[in-house]
C-alpha positions as CSV (number, residue, x, y, z in Angstrom):
1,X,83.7,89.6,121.2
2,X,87.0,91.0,121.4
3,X,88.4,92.6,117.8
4,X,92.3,92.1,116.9
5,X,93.2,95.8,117.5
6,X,91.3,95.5,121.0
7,X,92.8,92.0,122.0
8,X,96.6,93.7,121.8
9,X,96.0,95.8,125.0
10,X,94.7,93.2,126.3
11,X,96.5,90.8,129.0
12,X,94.0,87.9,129.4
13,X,90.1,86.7,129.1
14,X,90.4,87.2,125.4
15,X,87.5,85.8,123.2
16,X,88.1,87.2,119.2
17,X,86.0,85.8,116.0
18,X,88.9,86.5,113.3
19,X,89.9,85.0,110.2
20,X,93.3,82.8,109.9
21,X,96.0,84.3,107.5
22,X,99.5,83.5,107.0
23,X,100.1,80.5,108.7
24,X,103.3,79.6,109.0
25,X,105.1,75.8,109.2
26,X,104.6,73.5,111.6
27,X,107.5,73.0,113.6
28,X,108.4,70.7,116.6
29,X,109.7,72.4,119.5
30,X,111.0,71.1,123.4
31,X,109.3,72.5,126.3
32,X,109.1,72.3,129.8
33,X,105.6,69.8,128.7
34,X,108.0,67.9,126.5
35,X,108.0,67.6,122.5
36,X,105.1,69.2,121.2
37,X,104.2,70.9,117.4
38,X,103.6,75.1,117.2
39,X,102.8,76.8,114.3
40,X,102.5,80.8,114.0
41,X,99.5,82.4,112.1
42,X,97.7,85.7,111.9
43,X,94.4,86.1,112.9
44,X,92.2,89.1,111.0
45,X,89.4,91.0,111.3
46,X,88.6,94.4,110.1
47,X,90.6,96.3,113.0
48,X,93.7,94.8,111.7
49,X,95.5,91.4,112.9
50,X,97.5,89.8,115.6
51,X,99.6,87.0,115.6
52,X,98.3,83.6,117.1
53,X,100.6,80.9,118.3
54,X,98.7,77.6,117.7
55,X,100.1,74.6,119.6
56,X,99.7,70.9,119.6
57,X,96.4,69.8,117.9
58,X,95.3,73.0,116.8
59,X,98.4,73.4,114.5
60,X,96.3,70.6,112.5
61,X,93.3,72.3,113.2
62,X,93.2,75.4,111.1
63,X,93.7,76.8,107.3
64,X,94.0,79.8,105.9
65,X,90.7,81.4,105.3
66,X,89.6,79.3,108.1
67,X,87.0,81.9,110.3
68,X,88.0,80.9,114.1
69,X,86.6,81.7,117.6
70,X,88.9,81.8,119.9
71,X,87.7,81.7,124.0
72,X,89.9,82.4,127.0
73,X,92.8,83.8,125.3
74,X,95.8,85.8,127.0
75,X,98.5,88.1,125.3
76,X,102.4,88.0,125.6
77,X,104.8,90.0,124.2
78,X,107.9,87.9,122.1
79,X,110.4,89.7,120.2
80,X,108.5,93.2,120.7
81,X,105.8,91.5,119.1
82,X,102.0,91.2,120.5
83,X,101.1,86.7,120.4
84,X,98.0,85.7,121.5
85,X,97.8,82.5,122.8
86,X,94.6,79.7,123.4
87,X,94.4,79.4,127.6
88,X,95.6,75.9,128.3
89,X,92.8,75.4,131.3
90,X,89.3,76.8,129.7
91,X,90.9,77.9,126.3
92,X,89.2,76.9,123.0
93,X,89.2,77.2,119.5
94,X,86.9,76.5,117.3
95,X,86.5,76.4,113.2
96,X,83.3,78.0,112.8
């Protein structure tokens, strides 16, 4: 496993066991896939955090406090700011 700090220098084949905090509204965006819902949260561990775009389903999915595992994630950079994001092939997440 993969901790927060860890995952931000990291560019792909993520898997992190963190806990969500701060999640933000869910919000309906338009993307090249069509109309789908996104939602921004933070996951946490004890090597800090990192900020988790959840999309779709898994904007449903979690809670805060929720303890997730997240498998086959990859990092980009938005607004100077480190997102990691669930693959859309062989990513999962999971409410443990």
């Amino acid at each position: 496993m993969t901790t927060c700090e860890e995952a931000k220098q990291m560019r792909s084949g993520i898997n992190v066991q963190a806990k969500i905090v701060d999640k933000g509204e869910v919000r309906t965006v338009n993307t090249k896939f069509g109309e789908t819902k996104v939602c921004d949260a933070y996951l946490e561990d004890e090597s800090g955090r990192i900020k988790l775009t959840l999309w779709a389903d898994d904007t449903e999915k979690v809670k805060n406090g929720d303890e997730v595992k997240l498998e086959g994630g990859y990092t980009t950079t938005f607004r100077n700011e480190i997102q990691l994001n669930k693959g859309r092939k062989d990513g999962k997440l999971e409410v443990l």
